[in-house]
mmCIF file as Biopython writes it, N, C-alpha, C and O atoms, coordinates in Angstrom:
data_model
#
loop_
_atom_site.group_PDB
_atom_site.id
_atom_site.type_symbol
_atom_site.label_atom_id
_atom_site.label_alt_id
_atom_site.label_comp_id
_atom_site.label_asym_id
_atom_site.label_entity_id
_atom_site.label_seq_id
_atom_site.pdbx_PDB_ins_code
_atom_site.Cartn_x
_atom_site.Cartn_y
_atom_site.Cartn_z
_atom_site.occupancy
_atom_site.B_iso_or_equiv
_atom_site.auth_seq_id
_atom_site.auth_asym_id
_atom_site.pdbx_PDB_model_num
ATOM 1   N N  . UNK A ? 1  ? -11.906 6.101   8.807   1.0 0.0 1  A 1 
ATOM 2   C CA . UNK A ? 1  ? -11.792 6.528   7.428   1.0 0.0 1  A 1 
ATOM 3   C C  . UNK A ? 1  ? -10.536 5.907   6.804   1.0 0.0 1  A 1 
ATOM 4   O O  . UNK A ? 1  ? -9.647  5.829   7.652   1.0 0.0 1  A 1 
ATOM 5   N N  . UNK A ? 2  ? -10.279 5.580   5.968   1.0 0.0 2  A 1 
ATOM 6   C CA . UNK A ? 2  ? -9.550  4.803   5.356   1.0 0.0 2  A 1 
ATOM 7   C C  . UNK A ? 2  ? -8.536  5.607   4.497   1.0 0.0 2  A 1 
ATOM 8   O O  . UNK A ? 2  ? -8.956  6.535   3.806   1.0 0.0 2  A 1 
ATOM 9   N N  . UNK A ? 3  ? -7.231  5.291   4.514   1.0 0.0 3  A 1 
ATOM 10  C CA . UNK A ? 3  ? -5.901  6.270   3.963   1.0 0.0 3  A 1 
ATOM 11  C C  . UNK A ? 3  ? -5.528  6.406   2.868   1.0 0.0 3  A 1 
ATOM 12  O O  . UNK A ? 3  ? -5.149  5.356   2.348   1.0 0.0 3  A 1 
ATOM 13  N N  . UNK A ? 4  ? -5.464  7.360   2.213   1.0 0.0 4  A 1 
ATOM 14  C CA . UNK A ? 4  ? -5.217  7.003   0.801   1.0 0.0 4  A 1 
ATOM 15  C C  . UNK A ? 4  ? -4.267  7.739   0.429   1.0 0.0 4  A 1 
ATOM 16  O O  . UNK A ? 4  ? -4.383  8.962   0.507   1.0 0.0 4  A 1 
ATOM 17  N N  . UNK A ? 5  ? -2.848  7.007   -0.173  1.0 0.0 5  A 1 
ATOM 18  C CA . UNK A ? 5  ? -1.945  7.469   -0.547  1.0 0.0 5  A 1 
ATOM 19  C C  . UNK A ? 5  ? -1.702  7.817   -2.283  1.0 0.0 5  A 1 
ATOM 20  O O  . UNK A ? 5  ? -2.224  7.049   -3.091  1.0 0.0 5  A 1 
ATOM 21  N N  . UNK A ? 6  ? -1.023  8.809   -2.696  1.0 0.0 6  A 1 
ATOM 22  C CA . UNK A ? 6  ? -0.350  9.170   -4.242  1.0 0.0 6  A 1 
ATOM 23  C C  . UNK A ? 6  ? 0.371   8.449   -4.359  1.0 0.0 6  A 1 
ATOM 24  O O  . UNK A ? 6  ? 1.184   8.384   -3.436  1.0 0.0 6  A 1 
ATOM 25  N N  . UNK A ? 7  ? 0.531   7.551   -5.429  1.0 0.0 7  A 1 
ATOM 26  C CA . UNK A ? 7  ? 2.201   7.388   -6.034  1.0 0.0 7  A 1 
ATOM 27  C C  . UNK A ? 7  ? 2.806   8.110   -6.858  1.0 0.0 7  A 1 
ATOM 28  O O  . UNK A ? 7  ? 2.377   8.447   -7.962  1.0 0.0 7  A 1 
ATOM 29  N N  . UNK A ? 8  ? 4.228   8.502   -6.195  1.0 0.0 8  A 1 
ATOM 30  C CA . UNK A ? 8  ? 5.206   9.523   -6.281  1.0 0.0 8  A 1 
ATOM 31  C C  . UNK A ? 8  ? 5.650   9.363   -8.122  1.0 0.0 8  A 1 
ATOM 32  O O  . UNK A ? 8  ? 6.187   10.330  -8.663  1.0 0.0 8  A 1 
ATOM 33  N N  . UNK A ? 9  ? 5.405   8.271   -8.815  1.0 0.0 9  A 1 
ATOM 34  C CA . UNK A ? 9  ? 5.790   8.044   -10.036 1.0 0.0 9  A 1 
ATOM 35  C C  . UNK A ? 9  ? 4.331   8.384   -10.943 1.0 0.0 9  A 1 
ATOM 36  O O  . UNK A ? 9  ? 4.081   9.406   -11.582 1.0 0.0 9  A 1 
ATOM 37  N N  . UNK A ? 10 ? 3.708   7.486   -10.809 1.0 0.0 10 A 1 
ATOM 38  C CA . UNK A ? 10 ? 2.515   7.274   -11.814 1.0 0.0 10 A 1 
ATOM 39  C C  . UNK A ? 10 ? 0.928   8.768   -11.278 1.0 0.0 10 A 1 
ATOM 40  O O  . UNK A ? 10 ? -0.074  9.218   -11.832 1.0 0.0 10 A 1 
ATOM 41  N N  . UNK A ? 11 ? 1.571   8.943   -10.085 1.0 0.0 11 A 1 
ATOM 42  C CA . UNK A ? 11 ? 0.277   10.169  -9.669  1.0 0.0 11 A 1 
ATOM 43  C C  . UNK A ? 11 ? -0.890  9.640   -9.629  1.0 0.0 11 A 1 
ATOM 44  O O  . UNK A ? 11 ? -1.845  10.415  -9.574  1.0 0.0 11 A 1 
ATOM 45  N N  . UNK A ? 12 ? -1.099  8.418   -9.643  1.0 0.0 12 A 1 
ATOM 46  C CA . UNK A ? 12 ? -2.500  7.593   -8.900  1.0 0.0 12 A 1 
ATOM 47  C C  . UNK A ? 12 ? -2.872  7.424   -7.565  1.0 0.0 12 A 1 
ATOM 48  O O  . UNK A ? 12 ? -1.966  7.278   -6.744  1.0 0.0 12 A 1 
ATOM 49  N N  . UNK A ? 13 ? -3.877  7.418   -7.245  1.0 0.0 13 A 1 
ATOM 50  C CA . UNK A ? 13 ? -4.359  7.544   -5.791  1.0 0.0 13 A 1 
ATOM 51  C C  . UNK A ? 13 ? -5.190  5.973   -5.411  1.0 0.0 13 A 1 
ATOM 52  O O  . UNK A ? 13 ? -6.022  5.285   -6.003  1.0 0.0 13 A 1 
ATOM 53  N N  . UNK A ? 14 ? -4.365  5.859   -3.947  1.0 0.0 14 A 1 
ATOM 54  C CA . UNK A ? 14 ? -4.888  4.176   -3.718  1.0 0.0 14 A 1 
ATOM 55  C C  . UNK A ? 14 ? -4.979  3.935   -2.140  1.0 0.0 14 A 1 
ATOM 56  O O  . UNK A ? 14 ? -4.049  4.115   -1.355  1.0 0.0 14 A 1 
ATOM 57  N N  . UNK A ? 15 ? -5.652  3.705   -1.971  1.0 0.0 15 A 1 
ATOM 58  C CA . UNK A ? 15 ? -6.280  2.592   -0.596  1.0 0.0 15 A 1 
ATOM 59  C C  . UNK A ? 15 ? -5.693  1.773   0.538   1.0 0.0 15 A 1 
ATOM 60  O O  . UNK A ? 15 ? -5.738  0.543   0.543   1.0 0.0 15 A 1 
ATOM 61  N N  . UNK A ? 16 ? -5.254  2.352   1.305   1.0 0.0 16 A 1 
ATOM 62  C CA . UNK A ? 16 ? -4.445  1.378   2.131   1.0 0.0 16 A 1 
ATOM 63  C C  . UNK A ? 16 ? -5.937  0.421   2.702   1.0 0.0 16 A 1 
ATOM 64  O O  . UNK A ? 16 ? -6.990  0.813   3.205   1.0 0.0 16 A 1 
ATOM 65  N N  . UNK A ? 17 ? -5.475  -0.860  2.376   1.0 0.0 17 A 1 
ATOM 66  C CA . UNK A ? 17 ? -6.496  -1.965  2.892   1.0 0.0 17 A 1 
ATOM 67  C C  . UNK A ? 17 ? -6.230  -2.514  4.204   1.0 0.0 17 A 1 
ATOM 68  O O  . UNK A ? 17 ? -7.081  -2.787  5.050   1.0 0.0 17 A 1 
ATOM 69  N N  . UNK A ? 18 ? -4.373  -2.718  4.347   1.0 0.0 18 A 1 
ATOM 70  C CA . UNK A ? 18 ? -4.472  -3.559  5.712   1.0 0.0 18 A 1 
ATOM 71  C C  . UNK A ? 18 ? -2.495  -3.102  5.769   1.0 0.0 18 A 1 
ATOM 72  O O  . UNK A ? 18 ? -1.704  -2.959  4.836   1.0 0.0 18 A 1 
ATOM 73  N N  . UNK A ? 19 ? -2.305  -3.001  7.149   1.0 0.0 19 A 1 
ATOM 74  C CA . UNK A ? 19 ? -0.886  -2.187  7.107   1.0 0.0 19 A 1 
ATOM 75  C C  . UNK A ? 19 ? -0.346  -3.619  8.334   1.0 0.0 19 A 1 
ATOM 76  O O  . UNK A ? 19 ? 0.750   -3.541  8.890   1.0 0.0 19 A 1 
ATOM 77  N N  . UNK A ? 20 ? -0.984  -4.430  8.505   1.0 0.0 20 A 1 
ATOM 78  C CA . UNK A ? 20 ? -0.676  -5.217  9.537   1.0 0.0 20 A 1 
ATOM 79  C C  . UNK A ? 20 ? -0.422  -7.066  8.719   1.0 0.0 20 A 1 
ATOM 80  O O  . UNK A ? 20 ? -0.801  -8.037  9.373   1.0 0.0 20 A 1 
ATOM 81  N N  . UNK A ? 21 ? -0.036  -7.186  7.883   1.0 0.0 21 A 1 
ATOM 82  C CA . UNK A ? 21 ? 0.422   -7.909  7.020   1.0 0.0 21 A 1 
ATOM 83  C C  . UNK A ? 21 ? 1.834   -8.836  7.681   1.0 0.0 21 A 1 
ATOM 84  O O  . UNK A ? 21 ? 2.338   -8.131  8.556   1.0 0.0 21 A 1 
ATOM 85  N N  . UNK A ? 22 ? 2.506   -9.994  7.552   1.0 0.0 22 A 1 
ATOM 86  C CA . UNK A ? 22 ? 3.359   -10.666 7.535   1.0 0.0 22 A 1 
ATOM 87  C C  . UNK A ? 22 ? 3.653   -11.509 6.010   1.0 0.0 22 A 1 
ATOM 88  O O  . UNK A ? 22 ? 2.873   -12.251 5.412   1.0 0.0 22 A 1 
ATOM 89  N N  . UNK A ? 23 ? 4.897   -11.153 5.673   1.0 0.0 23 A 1 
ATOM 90  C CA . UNK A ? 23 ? 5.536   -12.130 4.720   1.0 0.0 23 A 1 
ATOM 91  C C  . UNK A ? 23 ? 5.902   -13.463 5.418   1.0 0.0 23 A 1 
ATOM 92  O O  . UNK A ? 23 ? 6.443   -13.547 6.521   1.0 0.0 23 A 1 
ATOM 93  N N  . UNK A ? 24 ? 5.508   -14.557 4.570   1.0 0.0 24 A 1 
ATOM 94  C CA . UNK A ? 24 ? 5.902   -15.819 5.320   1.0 0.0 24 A 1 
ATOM 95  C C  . UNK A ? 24 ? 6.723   -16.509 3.900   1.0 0.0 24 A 1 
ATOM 96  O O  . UNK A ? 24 ? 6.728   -17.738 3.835   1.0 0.0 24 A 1 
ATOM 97  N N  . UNK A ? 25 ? 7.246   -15.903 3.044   1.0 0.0 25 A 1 
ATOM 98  C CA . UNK A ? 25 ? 8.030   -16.725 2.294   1.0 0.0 25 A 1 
ATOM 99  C C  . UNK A ? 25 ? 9.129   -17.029 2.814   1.0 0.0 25 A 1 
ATOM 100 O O  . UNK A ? 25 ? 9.963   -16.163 3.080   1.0 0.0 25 A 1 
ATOM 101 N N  . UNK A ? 26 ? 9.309   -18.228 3.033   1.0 0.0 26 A 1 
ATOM 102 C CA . UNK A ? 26 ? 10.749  -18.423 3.549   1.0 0.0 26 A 1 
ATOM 103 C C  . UNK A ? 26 ? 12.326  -17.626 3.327   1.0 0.0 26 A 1 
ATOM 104 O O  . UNK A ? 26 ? 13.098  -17.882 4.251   1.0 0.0 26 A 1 
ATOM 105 N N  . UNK A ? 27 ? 12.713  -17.007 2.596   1.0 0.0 27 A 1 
ATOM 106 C CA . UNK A ? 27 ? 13.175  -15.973 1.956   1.0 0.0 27 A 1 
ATOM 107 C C  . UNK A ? 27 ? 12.985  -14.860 2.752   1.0 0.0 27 A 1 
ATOM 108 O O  . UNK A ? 27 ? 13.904  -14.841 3.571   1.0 0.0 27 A 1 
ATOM 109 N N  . UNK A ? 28 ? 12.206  -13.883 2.916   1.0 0.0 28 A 1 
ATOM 110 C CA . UNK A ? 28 ? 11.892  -12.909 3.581   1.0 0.0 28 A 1 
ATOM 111 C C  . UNK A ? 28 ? 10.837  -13.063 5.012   1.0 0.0 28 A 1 
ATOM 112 O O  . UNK A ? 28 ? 10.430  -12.221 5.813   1.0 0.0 28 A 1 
ATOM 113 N N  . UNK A ? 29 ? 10.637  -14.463 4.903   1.0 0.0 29 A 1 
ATOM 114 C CA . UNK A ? 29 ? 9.519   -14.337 6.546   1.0 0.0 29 A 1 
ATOM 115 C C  . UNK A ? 29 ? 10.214  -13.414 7.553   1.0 0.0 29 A 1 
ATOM 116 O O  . UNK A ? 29 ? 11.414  -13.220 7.744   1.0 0.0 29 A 1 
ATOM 117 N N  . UNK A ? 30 ? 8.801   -12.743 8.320   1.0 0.0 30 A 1 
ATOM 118 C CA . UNK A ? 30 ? 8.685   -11.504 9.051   1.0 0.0 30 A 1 
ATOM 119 C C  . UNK A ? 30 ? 8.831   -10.696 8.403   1.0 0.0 30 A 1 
ATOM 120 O O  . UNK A ? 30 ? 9.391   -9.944  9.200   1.0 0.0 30 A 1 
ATOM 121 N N  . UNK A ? 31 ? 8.781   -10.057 7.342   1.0 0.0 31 A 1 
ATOM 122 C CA . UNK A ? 31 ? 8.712   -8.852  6.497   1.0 0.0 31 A 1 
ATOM 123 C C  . UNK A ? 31 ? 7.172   -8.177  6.405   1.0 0.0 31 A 1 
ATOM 124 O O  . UNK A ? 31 ? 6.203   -8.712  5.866   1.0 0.0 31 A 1 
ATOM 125 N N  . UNK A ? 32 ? 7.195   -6.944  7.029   1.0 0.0 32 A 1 
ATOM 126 C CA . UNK A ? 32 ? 5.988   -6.330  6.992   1.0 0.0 32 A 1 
ATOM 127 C C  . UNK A ? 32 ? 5.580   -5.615  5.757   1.0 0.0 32 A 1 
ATOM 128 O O  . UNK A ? 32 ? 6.192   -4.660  5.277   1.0 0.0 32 A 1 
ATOM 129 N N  . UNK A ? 33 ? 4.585   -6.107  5.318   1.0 0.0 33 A 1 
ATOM 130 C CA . UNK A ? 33 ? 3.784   -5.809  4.051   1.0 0.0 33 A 1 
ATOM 131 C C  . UNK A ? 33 ? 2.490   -4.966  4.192   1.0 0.0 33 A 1 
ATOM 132 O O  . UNK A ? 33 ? 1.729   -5.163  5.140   1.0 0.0 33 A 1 
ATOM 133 N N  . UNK A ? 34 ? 2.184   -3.806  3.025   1.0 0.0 34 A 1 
ATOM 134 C CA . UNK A ? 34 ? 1.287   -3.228  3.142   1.0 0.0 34 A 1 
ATOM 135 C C  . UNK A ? 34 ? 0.121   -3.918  1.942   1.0 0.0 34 A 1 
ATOM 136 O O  . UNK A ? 34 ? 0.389   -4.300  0.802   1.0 0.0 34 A 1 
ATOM 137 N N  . UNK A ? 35 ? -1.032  -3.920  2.538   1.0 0.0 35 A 1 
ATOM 138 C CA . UNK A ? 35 ? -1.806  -3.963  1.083   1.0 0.0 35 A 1 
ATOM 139 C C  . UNK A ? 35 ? -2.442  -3.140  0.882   1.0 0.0 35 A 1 
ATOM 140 O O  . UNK A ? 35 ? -2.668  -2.376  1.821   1.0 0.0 35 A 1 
ATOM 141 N N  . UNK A ? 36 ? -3.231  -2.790  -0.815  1.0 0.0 36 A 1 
ATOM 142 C CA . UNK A ? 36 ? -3.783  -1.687  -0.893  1.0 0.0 36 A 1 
ATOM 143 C C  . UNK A ? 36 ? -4.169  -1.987  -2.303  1.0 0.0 36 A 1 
ATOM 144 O O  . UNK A ? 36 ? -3.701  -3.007  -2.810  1.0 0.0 36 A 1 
ATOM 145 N N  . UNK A ? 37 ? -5.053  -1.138  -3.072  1.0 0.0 37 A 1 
ATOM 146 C CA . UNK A ? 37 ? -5.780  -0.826  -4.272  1.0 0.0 37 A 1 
ATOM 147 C C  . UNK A ? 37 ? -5.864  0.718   -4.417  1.0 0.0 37 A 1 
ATOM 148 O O  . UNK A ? 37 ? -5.811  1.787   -3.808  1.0 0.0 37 A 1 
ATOM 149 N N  . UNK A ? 38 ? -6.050  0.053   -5.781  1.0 0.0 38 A 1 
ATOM 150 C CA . UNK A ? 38 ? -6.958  1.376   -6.344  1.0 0.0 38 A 1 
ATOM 151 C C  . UNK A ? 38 ? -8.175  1.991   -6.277  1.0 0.0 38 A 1 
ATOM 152 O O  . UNK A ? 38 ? -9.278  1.520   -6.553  1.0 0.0 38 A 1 
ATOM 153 N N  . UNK A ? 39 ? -7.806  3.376   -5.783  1.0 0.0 39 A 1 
ATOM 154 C CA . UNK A ? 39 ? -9.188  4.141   -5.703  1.0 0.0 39 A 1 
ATOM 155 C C  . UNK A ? 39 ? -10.228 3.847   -6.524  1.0 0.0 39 A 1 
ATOM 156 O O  . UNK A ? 39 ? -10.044 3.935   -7.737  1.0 0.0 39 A 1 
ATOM 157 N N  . UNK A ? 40 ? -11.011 3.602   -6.210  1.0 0.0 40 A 1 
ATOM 158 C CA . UNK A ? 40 ? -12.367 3.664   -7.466  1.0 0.0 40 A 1 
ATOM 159 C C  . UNK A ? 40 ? -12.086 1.976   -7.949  1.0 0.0 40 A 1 
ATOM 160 O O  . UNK A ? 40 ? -12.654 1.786   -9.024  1.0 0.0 40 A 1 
ATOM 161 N N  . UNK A ? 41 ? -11.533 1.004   -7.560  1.0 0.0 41 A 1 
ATOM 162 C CA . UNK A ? 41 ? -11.291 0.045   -8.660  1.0 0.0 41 A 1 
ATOM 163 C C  . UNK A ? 41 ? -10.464 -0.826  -7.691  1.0 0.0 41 A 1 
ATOM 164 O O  . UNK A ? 41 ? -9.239  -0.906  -7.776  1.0 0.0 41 A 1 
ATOM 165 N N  . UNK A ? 42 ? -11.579 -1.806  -6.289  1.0 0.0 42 A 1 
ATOM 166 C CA . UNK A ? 42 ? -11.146 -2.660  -5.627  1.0 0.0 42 A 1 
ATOM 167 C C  . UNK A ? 42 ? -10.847 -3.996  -6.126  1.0 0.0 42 A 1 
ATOM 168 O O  . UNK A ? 42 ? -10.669 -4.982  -5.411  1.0 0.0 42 A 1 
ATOM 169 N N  . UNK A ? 43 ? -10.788 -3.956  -7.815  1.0 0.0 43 A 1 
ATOM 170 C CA . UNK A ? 43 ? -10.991 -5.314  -8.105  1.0 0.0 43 A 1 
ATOM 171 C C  . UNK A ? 43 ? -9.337  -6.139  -8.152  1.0 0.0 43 A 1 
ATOM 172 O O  . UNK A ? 43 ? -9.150  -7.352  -8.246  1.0 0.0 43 A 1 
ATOM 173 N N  . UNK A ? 44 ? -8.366  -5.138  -8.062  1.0 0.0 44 A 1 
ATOM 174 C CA . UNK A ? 44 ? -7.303  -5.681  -8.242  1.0 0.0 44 A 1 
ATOM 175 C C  . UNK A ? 44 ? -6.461  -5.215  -6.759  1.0 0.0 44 A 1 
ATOM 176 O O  . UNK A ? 44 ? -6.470  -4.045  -6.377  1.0 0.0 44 A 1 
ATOM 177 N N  . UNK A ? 45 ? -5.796  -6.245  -6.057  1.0 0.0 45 A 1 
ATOM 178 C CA . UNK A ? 45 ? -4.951  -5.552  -4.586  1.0 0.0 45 A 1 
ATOM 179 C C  . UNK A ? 45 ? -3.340  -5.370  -5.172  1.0 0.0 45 A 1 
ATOM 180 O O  . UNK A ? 45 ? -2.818  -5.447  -6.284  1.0 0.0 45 A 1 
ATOM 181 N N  . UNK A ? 46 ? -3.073  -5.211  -4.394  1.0 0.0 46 A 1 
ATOM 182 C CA . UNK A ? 46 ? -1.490  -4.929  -4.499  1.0 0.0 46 A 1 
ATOM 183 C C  . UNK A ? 46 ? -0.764  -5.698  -2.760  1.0 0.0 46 A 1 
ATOM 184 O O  . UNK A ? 46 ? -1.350  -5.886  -1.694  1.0 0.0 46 A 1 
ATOM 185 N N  . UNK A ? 47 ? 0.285   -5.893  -3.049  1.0 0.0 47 A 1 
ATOM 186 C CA . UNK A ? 47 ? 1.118   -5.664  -1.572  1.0 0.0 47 A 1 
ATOM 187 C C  . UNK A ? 47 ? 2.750   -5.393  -2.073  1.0 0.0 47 A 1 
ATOM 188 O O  . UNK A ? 47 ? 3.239   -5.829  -3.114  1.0 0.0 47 A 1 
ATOM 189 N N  . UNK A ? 48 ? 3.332   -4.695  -1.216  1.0 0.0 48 A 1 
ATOM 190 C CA . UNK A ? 48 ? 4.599   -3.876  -0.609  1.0 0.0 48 A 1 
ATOM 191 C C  . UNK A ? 48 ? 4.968   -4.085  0.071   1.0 0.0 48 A 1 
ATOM 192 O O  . UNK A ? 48 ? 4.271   -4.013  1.083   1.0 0.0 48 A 1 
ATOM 193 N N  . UNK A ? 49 ? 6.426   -4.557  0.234   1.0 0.0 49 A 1 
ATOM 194 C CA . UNK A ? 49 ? 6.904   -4.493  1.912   1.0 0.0 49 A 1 
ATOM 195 C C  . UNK A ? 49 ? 6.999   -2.979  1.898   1.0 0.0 49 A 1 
ATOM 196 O O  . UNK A ? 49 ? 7.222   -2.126  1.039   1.0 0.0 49 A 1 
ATOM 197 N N  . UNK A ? 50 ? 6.680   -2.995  3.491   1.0 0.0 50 A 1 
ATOM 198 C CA . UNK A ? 50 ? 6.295   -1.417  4.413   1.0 0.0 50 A 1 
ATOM 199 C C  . UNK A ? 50 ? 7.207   -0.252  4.347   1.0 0.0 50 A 1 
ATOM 200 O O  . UNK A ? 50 ? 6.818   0.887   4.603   1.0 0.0 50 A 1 
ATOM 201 N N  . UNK A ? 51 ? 8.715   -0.607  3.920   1.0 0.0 51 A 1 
ATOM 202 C CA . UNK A ? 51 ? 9.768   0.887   3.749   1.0 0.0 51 A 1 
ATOM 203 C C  . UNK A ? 51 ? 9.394   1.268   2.409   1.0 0.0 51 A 1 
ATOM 204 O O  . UNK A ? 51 ? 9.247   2.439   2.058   1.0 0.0 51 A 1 
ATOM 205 N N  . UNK A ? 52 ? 9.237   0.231   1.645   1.0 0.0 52 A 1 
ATOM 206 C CA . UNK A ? 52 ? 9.439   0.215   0.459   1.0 0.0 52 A 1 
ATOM 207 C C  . UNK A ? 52 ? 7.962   1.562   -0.092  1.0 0.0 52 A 1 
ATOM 208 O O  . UNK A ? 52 ? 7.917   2.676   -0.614  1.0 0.0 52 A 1 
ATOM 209 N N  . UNK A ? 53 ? 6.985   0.526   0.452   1.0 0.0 53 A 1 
ATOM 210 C CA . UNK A ? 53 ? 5.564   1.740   0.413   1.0 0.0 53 A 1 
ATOM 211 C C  . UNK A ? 53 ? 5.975   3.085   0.540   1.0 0.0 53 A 1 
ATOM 212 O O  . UNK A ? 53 ? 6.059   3.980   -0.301  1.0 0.0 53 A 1 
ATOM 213 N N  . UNK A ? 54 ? 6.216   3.057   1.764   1.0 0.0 54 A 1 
ATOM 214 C CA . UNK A ? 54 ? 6.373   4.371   2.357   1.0 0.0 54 A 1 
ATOM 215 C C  . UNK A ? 54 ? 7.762   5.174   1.557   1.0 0.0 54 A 1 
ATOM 216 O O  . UNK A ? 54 ? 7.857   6.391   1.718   1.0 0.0 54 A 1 
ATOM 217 N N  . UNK A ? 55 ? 8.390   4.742   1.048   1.0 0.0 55 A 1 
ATOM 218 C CA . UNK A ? 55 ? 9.263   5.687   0.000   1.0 0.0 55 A 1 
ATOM 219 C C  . UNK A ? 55 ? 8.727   6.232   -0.993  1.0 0.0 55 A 1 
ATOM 220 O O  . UNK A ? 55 ? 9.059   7.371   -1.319  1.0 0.0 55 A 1 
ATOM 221 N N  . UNK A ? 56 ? 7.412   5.249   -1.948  1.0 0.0 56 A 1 
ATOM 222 C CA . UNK A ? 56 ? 7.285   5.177   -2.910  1.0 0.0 56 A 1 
ATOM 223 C C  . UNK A ? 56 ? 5.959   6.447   -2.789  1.0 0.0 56 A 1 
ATOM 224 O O  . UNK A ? 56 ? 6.067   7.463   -3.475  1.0 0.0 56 A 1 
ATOM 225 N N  . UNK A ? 57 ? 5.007   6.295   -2.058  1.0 0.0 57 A 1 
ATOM 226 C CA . UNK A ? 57 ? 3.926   6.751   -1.658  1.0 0.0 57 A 1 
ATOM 227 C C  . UNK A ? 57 ? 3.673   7.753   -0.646  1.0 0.0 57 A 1 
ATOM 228 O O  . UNK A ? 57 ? 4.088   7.492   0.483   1.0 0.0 57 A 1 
ATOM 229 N N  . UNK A ? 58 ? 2.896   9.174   -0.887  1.0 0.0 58 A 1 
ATOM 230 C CA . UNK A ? 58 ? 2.687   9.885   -0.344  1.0 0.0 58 A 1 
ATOM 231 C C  . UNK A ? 58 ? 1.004   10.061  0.173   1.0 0.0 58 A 1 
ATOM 232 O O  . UNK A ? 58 ? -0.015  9.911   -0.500  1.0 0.0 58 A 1 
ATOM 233 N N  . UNK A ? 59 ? 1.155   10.432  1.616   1.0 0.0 59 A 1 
ATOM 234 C CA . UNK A ? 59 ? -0.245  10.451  1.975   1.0 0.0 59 A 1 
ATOM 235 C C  . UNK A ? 59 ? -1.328  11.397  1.312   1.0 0.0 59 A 1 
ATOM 236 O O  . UNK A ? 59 ? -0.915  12.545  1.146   1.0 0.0 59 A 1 
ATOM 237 N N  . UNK A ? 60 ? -2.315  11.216  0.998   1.0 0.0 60 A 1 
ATOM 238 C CA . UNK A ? 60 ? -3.097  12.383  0.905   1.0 0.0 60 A 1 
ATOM 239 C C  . UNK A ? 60 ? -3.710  13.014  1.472   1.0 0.0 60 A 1 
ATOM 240 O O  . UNK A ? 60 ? -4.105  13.203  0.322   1.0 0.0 60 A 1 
ATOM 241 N N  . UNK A ? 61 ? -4.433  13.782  2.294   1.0 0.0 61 A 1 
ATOM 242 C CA . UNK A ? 61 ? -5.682  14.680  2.449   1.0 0.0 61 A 1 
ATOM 243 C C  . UNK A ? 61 ? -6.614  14.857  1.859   1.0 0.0 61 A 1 
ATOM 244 O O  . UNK A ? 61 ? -6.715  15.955  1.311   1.0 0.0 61 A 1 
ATOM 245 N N  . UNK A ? 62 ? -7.731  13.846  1.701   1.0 0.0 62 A 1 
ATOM 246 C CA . UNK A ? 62 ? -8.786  14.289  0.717   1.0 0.0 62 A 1 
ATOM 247 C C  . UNK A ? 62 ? -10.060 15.030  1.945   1.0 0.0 62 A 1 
ATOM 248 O O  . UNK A ? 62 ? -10.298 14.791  3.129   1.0 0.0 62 A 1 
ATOM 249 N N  . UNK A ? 63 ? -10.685 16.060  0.868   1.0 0.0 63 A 1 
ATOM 250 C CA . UNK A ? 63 ? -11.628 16.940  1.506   1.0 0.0 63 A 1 
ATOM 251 C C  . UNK A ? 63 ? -12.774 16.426  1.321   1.0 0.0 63 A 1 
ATOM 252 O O  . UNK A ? 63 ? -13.779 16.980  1.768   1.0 0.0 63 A 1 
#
């Protein structure tokens, strides 16, 4: 089943797609990145490096 976190600012609910990500910009290579979307609305992704997510975003429990 697939995870879906709140954001702590805007109160939208979104999709973790893939938590196993690498940054390869030279700049930050090895930086672990999350990707993810919006609930209801896979047409656009997002990515985060991984502390950063996890500050910003809270898990949900959906029933």
């Amino acid at each position: 089943m697939a995870e879906v976190y709140r954001n702590n600012k805007n109160k939208k609910l979104y999709v973790v797609l893939h938590k196993e990500l690498i940054n390869c910009t030279n700049k930050v290579d090895g930086q672990e990145m999350i990707l993810y979307t919006l609930l209801g609305d896979s047409n656009k992704k997002f990515c985060r490096e991984k502390n950063e997510f996890f500050e910003k975003f809270t898990k949900e429990e959906l029933k």
